[in-house]
DSSP file (Angstrom, degrees, kcal/mol; ACC not computed):
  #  RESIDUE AA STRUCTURE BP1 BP2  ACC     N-H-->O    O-->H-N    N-H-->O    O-->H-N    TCO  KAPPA ALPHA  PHI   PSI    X-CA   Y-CA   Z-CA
    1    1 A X              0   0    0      0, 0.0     2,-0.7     0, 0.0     0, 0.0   0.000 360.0 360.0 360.0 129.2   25.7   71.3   44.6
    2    2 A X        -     0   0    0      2,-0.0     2,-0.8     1,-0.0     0, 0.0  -0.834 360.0-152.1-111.1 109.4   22.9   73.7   45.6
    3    3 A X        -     0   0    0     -2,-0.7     2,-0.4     2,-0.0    -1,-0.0  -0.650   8.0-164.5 -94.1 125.2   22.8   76.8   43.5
    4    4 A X        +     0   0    0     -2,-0.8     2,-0.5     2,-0.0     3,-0.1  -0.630  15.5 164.9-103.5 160.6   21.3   80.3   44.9
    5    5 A X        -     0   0    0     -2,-0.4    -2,-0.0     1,-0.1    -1,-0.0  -0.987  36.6-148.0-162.4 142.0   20.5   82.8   42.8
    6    6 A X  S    S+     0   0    0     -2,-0.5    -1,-0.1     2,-0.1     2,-0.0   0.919  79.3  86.6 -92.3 -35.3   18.4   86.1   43.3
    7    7 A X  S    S-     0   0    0      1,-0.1     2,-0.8    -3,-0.1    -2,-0.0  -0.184  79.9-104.2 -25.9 131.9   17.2   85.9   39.7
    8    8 A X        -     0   0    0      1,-0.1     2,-0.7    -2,-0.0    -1,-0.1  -0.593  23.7-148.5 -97.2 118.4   14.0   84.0   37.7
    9    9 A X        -     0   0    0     -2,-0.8     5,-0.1     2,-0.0    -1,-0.1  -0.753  13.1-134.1 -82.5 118.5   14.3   81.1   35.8
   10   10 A X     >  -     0   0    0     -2,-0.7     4,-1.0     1,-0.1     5,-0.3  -0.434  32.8-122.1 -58.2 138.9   12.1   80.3   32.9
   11   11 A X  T  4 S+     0   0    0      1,-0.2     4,-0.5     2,-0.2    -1,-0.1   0.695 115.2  54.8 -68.7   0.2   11.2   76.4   33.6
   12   12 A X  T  > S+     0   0    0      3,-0.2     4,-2.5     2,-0.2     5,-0.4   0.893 100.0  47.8 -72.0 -54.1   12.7   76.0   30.4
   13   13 A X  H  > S+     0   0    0      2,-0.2     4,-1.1     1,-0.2    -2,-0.2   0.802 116.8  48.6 -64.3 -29.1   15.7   77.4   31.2
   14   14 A X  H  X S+     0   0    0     -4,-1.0     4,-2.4     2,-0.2     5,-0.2   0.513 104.3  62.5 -77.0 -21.9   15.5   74.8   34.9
   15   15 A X  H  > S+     0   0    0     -4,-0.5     4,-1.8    -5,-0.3    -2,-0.2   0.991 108.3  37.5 -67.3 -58.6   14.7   72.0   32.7
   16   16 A X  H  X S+     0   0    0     -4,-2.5     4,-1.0     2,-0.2    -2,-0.2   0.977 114.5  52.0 -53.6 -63.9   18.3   72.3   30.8
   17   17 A X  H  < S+     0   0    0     -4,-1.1    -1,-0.2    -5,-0.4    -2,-0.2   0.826 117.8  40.9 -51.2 -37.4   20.1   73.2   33.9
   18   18 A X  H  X S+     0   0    0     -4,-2.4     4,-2.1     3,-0.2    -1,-0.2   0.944 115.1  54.3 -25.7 -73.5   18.2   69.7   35.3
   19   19 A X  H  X S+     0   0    0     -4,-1.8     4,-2.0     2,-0.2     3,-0.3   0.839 114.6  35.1 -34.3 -84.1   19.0   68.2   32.1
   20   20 A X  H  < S+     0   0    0     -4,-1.0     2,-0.9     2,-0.2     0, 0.0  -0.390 111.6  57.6 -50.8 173.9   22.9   68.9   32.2
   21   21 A X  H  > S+     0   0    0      1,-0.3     4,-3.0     0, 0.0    -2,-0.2  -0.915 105.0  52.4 178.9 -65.5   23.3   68.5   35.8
   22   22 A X  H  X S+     0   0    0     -4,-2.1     4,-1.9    -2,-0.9    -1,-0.3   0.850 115.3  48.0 -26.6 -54.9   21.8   64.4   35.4
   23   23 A X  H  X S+     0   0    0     -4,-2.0     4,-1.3     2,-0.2    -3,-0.2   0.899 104.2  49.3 -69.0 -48.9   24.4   64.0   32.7
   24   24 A X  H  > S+     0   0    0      2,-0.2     4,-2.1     1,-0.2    -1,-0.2   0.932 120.6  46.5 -22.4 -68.9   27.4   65.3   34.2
   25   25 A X  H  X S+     0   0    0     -4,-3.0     4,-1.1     1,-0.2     5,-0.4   0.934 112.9  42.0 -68.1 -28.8   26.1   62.8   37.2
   26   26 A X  H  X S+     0   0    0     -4,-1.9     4,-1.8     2,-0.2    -1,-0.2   0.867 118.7  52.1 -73.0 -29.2   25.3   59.7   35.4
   27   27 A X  H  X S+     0   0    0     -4,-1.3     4,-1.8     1,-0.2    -2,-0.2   0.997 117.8  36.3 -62.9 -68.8   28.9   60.5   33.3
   28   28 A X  H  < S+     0   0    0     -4,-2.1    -2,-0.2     1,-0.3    -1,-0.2   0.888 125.0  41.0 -76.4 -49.8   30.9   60.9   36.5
   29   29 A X  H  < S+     0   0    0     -4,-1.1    -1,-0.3     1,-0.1    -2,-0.2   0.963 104.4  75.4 -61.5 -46.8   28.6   57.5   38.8
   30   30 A X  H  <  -     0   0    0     -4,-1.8    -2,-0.2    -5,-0.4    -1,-0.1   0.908  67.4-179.4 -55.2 -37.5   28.7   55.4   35.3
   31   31 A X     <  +     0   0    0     -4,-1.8    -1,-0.2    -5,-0.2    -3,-0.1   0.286  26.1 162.0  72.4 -39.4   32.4   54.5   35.7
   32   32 A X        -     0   0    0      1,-0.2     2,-0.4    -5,-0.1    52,-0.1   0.123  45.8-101.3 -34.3 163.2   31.9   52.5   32.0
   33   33 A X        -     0   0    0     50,-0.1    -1,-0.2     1,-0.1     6,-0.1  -0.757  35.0-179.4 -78.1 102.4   34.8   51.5   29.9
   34   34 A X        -     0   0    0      4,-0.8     6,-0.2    -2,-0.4     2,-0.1   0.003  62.2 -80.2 -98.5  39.1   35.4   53.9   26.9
   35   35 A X  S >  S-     0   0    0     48,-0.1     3,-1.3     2,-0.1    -1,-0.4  -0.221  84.3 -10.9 115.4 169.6   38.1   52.1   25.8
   36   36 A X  T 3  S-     0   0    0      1,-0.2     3,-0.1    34,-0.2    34,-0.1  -0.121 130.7 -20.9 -34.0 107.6   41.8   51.9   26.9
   37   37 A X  T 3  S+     0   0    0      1,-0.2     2,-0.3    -2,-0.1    -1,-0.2   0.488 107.1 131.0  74.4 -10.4   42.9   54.4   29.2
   38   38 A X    <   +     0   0    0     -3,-1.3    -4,-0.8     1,-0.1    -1,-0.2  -0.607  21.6 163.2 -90.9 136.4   39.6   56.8   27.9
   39   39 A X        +     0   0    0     -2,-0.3     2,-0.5    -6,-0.1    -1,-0.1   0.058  54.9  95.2-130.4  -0.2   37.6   58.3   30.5
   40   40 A X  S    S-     0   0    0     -6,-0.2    -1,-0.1     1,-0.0     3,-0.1  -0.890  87.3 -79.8-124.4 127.1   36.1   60.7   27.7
   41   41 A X        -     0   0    0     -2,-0.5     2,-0.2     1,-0.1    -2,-0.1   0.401  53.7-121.4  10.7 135.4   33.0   61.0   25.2
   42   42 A X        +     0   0    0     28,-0.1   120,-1.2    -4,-0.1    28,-0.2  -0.445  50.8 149.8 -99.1 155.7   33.8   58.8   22.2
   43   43 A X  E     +AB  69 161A   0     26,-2.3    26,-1.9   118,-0.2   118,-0.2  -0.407  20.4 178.5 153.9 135.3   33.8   60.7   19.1
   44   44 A X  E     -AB  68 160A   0    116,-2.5   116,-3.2    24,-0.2    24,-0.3  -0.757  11.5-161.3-149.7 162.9   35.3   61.1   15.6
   45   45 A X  E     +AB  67 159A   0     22,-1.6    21,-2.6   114,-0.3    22,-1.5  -0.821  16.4 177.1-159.5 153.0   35.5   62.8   12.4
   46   46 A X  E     -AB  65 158A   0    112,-2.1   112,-1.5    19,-0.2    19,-0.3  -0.951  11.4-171.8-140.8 110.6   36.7   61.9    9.4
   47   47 A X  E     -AB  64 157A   0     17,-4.4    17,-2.1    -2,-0.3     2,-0.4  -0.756  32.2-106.2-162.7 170.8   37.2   62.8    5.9
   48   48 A X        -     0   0    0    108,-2.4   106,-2.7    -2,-0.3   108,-0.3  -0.885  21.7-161.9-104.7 124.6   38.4   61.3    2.0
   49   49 A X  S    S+     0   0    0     -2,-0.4   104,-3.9   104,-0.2     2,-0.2   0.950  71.1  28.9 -90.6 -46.6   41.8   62.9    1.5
   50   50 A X  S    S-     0   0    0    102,-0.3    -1,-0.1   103,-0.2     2,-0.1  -0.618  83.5 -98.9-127.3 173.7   41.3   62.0   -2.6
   51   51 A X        +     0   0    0     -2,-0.2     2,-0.2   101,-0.1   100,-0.2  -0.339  52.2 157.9 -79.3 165.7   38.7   61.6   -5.4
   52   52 A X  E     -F  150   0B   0     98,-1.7    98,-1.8    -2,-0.1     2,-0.4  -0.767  47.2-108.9 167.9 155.1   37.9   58.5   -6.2
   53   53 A X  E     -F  149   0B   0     96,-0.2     2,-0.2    -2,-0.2    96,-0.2  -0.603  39.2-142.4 -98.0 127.6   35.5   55.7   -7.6
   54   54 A X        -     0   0    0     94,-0.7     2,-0.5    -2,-0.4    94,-0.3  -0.705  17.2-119.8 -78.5 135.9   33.8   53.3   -4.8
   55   55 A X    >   -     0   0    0     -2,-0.2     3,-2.0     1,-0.1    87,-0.3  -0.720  39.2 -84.2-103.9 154.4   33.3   50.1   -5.4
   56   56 A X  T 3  S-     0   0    0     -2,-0.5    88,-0.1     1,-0.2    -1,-0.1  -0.084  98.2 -12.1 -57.2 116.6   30.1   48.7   -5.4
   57   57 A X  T 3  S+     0   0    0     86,-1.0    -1,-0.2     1,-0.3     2,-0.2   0.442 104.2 118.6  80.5  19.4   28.4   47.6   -2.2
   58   58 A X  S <  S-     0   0    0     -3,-2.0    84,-1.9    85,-0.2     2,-0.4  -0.532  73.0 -89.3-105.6 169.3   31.6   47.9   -0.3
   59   59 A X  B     -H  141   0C   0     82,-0.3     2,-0.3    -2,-0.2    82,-0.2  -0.747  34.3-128.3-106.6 117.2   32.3   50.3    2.7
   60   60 A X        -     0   0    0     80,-2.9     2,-1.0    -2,-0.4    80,-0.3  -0.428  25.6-139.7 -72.0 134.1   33.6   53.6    2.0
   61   61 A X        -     0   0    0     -2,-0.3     2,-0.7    78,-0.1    -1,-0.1  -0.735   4.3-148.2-127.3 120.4   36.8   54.4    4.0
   62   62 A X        -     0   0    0     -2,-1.0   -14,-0.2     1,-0.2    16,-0.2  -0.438  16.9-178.5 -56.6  98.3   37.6   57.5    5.6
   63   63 A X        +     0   0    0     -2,-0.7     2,-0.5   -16,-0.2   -15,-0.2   0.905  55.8  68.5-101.9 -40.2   41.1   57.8    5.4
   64   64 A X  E     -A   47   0A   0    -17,-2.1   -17,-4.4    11,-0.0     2,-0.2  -0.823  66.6-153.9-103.8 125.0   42.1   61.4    7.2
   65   65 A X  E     +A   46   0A   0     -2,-0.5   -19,-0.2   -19,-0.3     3,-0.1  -0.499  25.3 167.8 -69.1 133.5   41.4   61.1   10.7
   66   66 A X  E    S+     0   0A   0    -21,-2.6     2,-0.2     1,-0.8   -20,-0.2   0.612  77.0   8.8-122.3 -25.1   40.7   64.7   12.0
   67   67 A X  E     +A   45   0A   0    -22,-1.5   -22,-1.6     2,-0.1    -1,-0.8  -0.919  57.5 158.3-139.2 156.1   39.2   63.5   15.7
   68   68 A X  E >   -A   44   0A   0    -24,-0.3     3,-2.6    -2,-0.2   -24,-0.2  -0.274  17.0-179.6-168.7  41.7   39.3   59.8   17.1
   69   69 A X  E 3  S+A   43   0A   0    -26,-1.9   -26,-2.3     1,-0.2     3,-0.3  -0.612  82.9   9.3 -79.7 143.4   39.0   60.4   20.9
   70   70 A X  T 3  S-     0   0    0      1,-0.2    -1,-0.2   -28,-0.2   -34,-0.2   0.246 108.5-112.0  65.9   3.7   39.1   56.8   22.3
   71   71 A X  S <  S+     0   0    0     -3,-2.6    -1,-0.2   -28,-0.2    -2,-0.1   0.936  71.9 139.7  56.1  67.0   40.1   55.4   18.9
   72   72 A X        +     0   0    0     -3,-0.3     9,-1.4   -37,-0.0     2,-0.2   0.594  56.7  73.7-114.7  -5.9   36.8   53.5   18.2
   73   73 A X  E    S-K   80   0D   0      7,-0.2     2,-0.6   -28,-0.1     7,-0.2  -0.431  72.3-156.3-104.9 175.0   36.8   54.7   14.4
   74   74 A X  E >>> -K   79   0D   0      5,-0.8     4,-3.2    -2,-0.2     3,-1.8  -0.768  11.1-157.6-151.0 101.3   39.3   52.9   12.3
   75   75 A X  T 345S+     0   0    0     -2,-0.6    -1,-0.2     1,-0.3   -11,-0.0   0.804  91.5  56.9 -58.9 -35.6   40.6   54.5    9.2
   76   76 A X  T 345S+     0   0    0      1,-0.2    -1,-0.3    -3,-0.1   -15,-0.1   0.235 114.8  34.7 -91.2  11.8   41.6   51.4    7.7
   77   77 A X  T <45S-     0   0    0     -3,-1.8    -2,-0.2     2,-0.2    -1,-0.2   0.582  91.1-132.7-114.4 -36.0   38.3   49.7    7.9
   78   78 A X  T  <5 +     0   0    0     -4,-3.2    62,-0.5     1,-0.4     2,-0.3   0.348  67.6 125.0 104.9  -2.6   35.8   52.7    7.3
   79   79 A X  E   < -K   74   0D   0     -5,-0.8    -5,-0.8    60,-0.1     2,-0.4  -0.796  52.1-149.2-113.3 146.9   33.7   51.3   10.5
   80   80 A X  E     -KL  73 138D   0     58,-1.3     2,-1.5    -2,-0.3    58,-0.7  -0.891  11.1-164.8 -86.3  76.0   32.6   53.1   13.8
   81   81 A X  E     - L   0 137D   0     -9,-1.4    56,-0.2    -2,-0.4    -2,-0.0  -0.556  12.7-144.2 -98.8  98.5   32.4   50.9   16.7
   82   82 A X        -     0   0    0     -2,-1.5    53,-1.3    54,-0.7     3,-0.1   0.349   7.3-147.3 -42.4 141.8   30.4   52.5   19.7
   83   83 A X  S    S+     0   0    0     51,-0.2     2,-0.4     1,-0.1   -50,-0.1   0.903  81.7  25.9 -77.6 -35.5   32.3   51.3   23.5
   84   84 A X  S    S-     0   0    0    -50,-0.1    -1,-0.1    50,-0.1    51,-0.1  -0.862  84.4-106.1-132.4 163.1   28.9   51.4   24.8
   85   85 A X        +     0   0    0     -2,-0.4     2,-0.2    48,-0.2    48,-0.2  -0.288  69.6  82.2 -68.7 158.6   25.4   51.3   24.4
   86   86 A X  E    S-C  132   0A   0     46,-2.5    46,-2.2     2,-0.1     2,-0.5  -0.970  78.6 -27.9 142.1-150.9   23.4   54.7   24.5
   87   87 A X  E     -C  131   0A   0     -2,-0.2    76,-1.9    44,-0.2     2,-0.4  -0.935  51.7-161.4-118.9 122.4   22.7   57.4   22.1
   88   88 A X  E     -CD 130 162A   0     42,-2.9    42,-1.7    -2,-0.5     2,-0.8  -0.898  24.6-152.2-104.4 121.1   24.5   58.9   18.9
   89   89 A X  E     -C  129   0A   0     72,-0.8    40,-0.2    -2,-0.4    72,-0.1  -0.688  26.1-178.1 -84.9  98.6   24.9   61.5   16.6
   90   90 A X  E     +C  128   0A   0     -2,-0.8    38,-1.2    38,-0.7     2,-0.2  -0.263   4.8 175.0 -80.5 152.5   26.0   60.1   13.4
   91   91 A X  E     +CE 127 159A   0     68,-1.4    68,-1.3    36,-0.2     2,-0.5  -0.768   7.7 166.9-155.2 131.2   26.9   62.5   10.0
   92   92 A X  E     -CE 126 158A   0     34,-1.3    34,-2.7    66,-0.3     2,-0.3  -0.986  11.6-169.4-140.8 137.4   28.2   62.0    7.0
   93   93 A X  E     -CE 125 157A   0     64,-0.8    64,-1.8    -2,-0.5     2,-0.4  -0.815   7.6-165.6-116.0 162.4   28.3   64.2    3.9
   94   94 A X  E     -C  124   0A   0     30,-4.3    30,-0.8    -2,-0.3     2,-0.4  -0.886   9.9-148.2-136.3 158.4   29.3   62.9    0.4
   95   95 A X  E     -C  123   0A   0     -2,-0.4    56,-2.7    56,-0.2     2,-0.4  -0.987  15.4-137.9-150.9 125.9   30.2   65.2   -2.6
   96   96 A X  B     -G  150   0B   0     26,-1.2    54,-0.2    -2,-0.4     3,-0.1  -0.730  25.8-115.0 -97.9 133.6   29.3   63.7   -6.1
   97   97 A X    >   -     0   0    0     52,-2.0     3,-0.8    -2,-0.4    24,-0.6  -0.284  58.4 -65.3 -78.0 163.1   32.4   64.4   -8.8
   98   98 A X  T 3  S-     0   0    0     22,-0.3    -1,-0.2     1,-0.2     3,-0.1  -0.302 115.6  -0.1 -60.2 114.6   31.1   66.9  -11.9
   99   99 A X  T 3  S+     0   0    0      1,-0.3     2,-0.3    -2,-0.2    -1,-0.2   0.868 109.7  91.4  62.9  66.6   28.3   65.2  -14.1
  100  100 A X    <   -     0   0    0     -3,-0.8    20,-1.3    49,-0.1    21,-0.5  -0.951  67.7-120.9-166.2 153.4   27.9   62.1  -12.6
  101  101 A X  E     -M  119   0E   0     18,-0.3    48,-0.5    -2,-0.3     2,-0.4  -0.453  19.0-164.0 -78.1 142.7   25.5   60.7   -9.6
  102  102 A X  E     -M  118   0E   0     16,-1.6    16,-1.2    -2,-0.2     2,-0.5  -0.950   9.3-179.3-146.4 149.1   26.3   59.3   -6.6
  103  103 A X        +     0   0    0     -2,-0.4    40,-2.3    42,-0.2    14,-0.2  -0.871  12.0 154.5-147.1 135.7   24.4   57.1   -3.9
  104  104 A X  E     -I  142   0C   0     -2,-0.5    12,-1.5    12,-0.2     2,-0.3  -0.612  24.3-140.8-120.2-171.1   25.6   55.6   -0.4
  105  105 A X  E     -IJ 141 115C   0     36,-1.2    36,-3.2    10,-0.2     2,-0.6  -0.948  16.8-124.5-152.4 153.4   23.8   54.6    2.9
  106  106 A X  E     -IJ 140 114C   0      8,-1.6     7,-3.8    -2,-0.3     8,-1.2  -0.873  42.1-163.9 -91.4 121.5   24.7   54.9    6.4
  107  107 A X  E     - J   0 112C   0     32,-2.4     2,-0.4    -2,-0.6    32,-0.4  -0.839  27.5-159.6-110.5 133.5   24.6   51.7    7.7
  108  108 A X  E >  S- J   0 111C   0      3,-2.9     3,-3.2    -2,-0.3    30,-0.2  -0.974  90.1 -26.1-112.4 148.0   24.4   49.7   11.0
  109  109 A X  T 3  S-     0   0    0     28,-2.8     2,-0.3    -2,-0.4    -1,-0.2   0.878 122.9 -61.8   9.9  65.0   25.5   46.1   10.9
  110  110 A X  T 3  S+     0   0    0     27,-0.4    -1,-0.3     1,-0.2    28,-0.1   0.336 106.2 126.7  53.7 -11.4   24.4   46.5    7.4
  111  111 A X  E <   -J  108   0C   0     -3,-3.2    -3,-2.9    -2,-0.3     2,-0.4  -0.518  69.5-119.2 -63.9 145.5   20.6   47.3    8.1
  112  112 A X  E     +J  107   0C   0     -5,-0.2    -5,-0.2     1,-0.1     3,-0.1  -0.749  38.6 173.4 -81.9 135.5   20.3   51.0    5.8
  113  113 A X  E     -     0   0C   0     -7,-3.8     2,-0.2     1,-0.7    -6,-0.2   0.404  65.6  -3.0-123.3   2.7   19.3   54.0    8.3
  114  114 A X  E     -J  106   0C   0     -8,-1.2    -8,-1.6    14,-0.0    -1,-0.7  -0.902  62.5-139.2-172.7 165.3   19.7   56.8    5.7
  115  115 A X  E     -J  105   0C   0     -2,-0.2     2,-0.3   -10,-0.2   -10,-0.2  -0.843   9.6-150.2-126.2 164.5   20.7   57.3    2.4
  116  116 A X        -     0   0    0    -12,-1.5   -12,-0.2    -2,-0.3     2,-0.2  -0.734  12.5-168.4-133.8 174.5   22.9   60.2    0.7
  117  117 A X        -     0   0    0     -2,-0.3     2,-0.3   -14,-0.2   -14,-0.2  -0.727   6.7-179.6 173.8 104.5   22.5   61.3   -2.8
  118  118 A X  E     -M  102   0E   0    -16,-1.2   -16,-1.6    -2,-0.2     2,-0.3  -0.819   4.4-166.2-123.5 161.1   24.7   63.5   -4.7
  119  119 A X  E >   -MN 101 122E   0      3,-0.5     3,-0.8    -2,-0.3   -18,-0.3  -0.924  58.7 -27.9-152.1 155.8   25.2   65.2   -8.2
  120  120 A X  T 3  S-     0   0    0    -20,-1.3   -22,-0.3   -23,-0.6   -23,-0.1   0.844 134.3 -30.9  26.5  42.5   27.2   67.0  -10.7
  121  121 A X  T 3  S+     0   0    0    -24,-0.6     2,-0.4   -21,-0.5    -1,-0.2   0.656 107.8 118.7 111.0   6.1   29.2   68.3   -7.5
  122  122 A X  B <   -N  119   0E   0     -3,-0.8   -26,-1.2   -25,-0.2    -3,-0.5  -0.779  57.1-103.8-115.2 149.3   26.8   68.5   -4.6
  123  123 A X  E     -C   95   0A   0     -2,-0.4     2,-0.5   -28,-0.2   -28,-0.2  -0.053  11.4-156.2 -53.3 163.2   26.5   67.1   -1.7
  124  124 A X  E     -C   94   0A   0    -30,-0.8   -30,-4.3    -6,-0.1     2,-0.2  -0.887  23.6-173.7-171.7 123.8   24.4   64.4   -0.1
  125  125 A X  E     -C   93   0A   0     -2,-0.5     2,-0.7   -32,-0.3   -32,-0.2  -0.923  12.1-171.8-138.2 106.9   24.2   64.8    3.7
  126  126 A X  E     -C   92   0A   0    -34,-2.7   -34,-1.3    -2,-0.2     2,-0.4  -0.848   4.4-172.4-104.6 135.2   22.6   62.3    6.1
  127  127 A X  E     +C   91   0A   0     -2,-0.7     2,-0.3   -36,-0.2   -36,-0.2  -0.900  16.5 173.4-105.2 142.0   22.2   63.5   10.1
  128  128 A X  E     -C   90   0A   0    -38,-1.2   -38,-0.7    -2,-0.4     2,-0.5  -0.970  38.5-156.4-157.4 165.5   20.9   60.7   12.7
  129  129 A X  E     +C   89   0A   0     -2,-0.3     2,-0.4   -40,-0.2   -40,-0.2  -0.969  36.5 174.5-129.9 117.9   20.5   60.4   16.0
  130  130 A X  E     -C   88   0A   0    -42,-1.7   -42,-2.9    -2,-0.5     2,-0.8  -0.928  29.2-129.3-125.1 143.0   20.7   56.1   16.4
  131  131 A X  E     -C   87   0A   0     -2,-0.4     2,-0.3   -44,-0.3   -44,-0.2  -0.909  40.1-179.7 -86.5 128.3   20.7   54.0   19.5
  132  132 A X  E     -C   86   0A   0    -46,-2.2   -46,-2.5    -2,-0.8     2,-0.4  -0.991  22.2-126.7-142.6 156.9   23.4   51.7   19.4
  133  133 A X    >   -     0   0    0     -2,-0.3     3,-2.0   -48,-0.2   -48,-0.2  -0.764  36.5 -88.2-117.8 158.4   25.0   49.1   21.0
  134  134 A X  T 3  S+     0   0    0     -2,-0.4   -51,-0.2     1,-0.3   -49,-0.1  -0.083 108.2  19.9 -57.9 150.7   28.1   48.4   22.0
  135  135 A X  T 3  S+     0   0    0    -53,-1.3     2,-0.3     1,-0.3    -1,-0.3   0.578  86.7 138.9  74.9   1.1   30.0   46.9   19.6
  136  136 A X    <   -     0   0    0     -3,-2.0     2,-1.0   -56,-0.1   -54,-0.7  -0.672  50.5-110.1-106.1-174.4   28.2   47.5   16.3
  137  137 A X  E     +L   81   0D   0     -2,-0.3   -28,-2.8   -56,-0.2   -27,-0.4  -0.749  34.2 175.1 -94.3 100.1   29.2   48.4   13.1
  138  138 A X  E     +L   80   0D   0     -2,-1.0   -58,-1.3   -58,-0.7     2,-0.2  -0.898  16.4 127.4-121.2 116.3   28.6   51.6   11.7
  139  139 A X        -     0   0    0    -32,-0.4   -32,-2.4    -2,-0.3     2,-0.4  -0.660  55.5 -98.4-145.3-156.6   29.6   52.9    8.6
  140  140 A X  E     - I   0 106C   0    -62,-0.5   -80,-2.9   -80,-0.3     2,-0.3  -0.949  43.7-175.8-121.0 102.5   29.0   54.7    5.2
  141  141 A X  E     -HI  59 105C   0    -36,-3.2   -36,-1.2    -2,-0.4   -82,-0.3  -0.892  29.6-108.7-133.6 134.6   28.7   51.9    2.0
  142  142 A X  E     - I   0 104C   0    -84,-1.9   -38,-0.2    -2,-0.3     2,-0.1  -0.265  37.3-126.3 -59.4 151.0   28.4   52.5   -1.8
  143  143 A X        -     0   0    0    -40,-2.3   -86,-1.0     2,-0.2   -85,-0.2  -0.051  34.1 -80.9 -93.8-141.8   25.2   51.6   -2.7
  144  144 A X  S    S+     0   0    0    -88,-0.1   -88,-0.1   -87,-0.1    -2,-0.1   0.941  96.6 110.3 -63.9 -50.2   24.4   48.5   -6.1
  145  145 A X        -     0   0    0      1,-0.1   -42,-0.2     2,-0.1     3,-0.2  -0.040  58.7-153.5 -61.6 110.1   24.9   51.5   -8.7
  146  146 A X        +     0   0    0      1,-0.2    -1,-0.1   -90,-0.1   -91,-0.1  -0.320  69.7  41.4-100.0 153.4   27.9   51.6  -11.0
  147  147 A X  S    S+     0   0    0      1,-0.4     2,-0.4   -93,-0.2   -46,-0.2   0.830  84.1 140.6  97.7  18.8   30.1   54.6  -12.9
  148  148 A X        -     0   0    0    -94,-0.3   -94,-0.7    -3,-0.2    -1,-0.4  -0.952  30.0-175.5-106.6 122.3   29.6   56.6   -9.3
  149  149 A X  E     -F   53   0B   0    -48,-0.5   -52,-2.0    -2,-0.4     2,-0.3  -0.964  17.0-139.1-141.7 159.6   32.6   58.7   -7.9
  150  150 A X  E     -FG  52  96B   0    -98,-1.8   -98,-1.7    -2,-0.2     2,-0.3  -0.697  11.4-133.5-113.5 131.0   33.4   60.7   -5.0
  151  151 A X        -     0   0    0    -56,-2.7   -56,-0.2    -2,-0.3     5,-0.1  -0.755  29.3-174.9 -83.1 159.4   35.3   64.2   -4.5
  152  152 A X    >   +     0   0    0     -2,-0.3     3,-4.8  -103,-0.1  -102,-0.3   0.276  40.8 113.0 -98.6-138.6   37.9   64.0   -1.7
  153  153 A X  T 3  S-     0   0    0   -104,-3.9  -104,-0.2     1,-0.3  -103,-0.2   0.776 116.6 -61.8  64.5  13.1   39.8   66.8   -0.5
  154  154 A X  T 3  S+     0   0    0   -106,-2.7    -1,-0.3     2,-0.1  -105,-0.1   0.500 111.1 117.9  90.1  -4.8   38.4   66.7    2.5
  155  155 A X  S <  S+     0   0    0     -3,-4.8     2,-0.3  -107,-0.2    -3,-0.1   0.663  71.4  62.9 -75.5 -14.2   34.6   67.5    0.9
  156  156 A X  S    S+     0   0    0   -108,-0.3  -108,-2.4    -5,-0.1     2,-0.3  -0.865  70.1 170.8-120.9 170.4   33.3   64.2    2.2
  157  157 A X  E     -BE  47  93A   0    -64,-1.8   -64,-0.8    -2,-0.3     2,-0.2  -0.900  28.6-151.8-177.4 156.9   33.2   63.2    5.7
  158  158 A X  E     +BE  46  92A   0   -112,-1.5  -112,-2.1    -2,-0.3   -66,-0.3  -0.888  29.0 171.3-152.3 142.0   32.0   60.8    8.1
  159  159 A X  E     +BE  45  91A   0    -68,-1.3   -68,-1.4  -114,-0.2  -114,-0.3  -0.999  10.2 151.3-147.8 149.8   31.2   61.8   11.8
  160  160 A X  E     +B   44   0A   0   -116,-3.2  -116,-2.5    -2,-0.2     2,-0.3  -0.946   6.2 171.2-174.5 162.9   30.0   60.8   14.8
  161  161 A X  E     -B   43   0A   0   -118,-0.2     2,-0.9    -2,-0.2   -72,-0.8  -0.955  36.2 -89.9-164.7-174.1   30.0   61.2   18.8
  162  162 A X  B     +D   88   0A   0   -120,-1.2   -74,-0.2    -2,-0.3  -121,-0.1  -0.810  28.0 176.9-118.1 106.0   28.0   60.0   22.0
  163  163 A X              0   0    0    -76,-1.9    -1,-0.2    -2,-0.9   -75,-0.2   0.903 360.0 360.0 -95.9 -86.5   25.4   61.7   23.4
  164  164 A X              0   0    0    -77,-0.3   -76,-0.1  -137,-0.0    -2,-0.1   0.230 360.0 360.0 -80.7 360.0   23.9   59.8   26.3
């Protein structure tokens, strides 16, 4: 599709329009499998409906689902498994209960790629951008430390979606 236009473009501004315009075409050529019946961007969110104490070195699990297009995240495991290879934006925030510590890590097949850190009520937020492939395991795991507890309520959260 050839667009005319009587107007100047910043090369910045032809550089996005590029940008989008290659992704849209590689989306719509690639044909890949996003899962059963899905033809659309994988991507989830997630959140801890109640407080609660983690147990140690185990995988925290996000129990209210708020997005799951293509169903790759799985509330009753706590793990994110990308359909395809390519690029991601991962997030998870954590909220540490009143006068007490907390620490977790965002994990891929168990290698750490960030860590969160919370106290007397604050948050611990890690953002990442990861390559992954299809078929690993990404999730959010208490770390060795014991006597660590979480607020719920929807204040922690796990996220994550596919960017190219």
């Amino acid at each position: 599709m050839t667009l005319v236009c009587d107007c100047f473009l910043y090369s910045t501004e032809q550089e996005i329009i590029e940008d989008l315009k290659n992704i849209i075409f590689k989306i719509k050529k690639s044909g890949d499998d996003f899962g059963p019946g899905q033809t659309s961007i994988p991507a989830f969110t997630a959140t801890l409906s109640k407080n609660f104490t983690p147990p140690l070195n185990k995988i925290i699990k996000f129990d209210s689902v708020k997005t799951n297009v293509g169903g790759h995240y799985s509330s009753s495991t706590g793990i994110f498994t990308p359909p395809r290879d390519g690029l991601y934006m991962i997030s998870a925030t954590i909220r540490s209960t009143n006068a007490k510590f907390l620490h977790c890590e965002l994990r891929v097949n168990d290698a750490v790629k960030e860590k969160l850190f919370g106290t007397n009520q604050s948050t611990g937020t890690a953002n990442a951008v990861l390559k992954l492939r299809r078929g690993d395991r990404v999730f959010i795991q208490k770390d060795f430390r014991s006597g660590e507890s979480m607020i719920g309520r929807d204040w922690s959260m796990f996220s994550g979606y596919f960017i190219a």
